[in-house]
C-alpha positions in Angstrom: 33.8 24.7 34.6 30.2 23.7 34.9 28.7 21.2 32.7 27.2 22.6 29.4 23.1 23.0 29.6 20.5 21.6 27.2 17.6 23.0 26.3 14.8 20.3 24.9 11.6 22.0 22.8 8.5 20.1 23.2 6.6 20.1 20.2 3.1 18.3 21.2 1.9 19.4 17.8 4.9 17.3 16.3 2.9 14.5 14.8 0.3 16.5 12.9 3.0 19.2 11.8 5.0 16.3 10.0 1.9 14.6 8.8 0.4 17.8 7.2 3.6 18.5 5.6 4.1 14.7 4.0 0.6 15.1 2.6 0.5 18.5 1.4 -2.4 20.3 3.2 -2.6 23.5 3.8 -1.9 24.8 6.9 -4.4 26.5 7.7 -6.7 23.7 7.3 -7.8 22.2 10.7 -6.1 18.7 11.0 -5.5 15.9 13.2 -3.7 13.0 13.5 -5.7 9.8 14.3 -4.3 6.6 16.4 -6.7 3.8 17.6 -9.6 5.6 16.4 -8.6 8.8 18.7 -7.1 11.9 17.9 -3.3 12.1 18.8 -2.8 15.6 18.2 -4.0 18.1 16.5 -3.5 22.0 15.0 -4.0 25.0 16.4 -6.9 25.5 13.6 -8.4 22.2 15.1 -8.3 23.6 18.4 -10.5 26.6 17.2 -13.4 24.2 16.4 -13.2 22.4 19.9 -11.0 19.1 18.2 -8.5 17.5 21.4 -6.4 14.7 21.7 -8.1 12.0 23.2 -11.6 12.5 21.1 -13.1 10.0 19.2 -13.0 10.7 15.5 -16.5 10.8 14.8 -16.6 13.2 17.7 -14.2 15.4 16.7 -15.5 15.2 12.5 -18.6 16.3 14.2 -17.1 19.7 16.0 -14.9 20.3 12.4 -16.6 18.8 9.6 -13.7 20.3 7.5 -11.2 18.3 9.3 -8.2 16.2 7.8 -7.9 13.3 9.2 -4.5 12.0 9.1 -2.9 8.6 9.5 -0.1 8.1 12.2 2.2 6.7 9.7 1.7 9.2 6.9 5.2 9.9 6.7 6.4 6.8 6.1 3.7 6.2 3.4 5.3 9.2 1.1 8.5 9.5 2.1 11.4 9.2 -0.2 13.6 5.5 0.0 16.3 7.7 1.4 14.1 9.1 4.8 11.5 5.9 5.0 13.9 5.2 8.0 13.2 7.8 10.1 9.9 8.0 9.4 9.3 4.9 10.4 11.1 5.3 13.5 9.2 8.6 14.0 5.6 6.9 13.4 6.4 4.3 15.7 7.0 7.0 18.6 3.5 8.4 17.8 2.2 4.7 17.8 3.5 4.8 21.1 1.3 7.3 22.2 -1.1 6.0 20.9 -1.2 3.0 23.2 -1.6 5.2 25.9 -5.2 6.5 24.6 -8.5 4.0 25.2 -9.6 2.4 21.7 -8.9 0.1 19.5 -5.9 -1.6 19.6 -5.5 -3.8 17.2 -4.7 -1.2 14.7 -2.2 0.3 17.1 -0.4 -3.1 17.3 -0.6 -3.9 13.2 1.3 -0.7 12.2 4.0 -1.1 14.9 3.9 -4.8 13.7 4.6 -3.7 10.2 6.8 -0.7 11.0 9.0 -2.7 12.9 9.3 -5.4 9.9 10.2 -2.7 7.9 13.3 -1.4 10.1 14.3 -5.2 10.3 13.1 -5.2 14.1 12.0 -8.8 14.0 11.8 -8.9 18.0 9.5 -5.7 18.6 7.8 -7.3 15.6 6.6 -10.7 16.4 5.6 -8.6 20.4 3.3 -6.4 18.3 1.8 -9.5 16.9 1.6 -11.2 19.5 -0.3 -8.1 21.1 -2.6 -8.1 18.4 -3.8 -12.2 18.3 -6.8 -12.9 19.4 -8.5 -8.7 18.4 -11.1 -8.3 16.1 -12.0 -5.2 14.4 -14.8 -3.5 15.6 -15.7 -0.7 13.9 -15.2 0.9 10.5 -12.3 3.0 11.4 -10.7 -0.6 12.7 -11.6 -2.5 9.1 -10.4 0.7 7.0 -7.4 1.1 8.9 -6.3 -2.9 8.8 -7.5 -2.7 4.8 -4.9 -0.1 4.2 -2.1 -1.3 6.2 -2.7 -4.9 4.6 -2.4 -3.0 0.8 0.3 -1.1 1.4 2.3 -4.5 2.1 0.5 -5.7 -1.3 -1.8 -8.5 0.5 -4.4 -7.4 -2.0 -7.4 -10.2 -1.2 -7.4 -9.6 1.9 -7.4 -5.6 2.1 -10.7 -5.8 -0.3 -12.1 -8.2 2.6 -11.6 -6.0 5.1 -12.8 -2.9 2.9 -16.1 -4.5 2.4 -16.3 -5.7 5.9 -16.4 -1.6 6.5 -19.0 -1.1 3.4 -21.1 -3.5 5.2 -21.2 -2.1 8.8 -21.8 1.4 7.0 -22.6 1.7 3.4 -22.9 5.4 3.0 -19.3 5.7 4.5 -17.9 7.2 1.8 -13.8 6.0 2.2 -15.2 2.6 2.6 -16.6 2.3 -0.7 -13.4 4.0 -2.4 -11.3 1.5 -0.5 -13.4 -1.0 -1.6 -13.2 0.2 -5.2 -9.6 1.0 -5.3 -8.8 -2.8 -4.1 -11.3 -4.2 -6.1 -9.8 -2.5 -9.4 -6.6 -3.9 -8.5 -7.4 -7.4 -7.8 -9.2 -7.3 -11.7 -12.7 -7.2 -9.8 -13.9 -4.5 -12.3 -17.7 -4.6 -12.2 -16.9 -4.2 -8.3 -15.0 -1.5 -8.4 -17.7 0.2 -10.5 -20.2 -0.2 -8.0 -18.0 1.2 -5.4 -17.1 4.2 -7.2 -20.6 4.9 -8.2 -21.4 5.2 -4.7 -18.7 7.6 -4.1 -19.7 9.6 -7.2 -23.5 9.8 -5.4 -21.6 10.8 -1.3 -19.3 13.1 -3.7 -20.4 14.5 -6.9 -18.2 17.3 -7.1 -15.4 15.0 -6.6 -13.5 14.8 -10.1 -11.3 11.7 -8.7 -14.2 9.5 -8.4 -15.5 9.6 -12.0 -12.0 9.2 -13.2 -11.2 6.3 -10.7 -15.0 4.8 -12.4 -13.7 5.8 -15.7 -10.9 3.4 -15.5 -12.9 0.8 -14.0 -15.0 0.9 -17.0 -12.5 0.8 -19.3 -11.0 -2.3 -18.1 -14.5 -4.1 -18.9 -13.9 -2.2 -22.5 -17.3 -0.1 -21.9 -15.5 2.4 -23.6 -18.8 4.9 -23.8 -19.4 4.8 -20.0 -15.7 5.3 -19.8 -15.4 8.6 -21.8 -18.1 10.0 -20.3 -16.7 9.8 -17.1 -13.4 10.7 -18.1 -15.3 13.8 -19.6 -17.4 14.6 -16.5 -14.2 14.5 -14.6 -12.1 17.0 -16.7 -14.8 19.1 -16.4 -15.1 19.3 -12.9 -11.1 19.4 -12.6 -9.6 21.0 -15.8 -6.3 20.1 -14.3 -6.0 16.7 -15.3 -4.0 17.2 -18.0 -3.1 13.4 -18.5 -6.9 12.6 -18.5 -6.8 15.0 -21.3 -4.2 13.3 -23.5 -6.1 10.0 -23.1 -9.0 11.7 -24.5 -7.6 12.9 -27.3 -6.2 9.6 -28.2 -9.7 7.9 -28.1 
């Protein structure tokens, strides 16, 4: 009797069908996954517009300005306590892929660093961070990416530095300055975190999330005024907010 056969699928769209899927985005909006500042993989939308793994993801903005731009470790960001395992296990095998790509490193080595902390993998660990000692970031993708990693593990201080490290190699870039505003809020930095978030509202005015993220801001320095007005502008431009509504109605 002859051994049973196996048949393996290959799914080289793998990473960017489970990272559209944790985050919600439609799919048929052109998406990609980004890894050391490259793109992993990408859609079949993606492909439309010209977007391939290996391009640099100013490049491949450039041929799809419509493009999400995922992180390799989306999953594990919204997962539920019950499957962060496995999706940690599953971003590190894209991280893994990632080393194979040119780029920058250092954020390659960080989230395996912190993955593998997270699975209680001390040994793969401390040779991720070992890895990464001695790299600097170089870039704005490299200071955004280390900013979020570092407030996800709640090292607050130094997320915001590397936020504003990013705001200053590119002030118009316009996640730097809602990183920077987002970390600034939380580490009671309020008149910061204004500033950040009225650059956003000036790269984004249509963006109802921005005048609600400077709406809080402002109510934290009790410029209750600038506050409602914001909250206001942002209802209007997304009627959905039904909680921002309720706070209004309170005032």
């Amino acid at each position: 009797m002859s051994a049973p056969r196996v048949l393996a699928l290959w799914c080289p769209d793998w990473p960017v069908v489970a990272a559209v899927g944790a985050e919600g985005v439609p799919v048929h909006r052109p998406a990609a996954v980004v890894a050391a500042n490259r793109v992993l993989a990408c859609s079949a939308p993606a492909r439309a517009y010209g977007v391939r793994r290996g391009l640099r993801r100013r490049e491949a903005q450039a041929r799809c300005p419509e493009l999400a731009v995922l992180s390799a470790d989306l999953q594990v960001q919204v997962a539920p306590s019950e499957q962060i395992t496995e999706a940690a296990r599953e971003a590190l095998a894209v991280l893994r892929q990632a080393e194979e790509l040119p780029g920058a490193k250092l954020v390659v080595y960080r989230a395996q660093e912190h993955l593998a902390r997270l699975l209680g993998d001390e040994i793969k660990a401390r040779d991720s961070a070992a890895r990464a000692e001695g790299l600097v970031p170089g870039s704005v993708w490299e200071h955004l990416a280390l900013g979020s990693l570092l407030l996800n593990d709640g090292k607050l201080q130094e997320a915001a530095a590397e936020f504003y490290a990013a705001v200053d190699l590119e002030p118009q870039e316009f996640w730097a300055n809602f990183y920077a505003g987002r970390a600034a809020f939380e580490i009671g930095r309020f008149e910061e975190s204004v500033r950040s978030f009225t650059a956003c509202v000036a790269l984004a005015p249509r963006a109802a999330w921005c005048y609600y993220n400077r709406g809080l801001a402002h109510a934290a320095l009790a410029d209750r005024d600038q506050a409602r007005r914001d909250f206001e502008k942002a209802l209007e431009l997304d009627p959905d907010l039904a909680d921002l509504a309720t706070k209004l109605q309170g005032d």
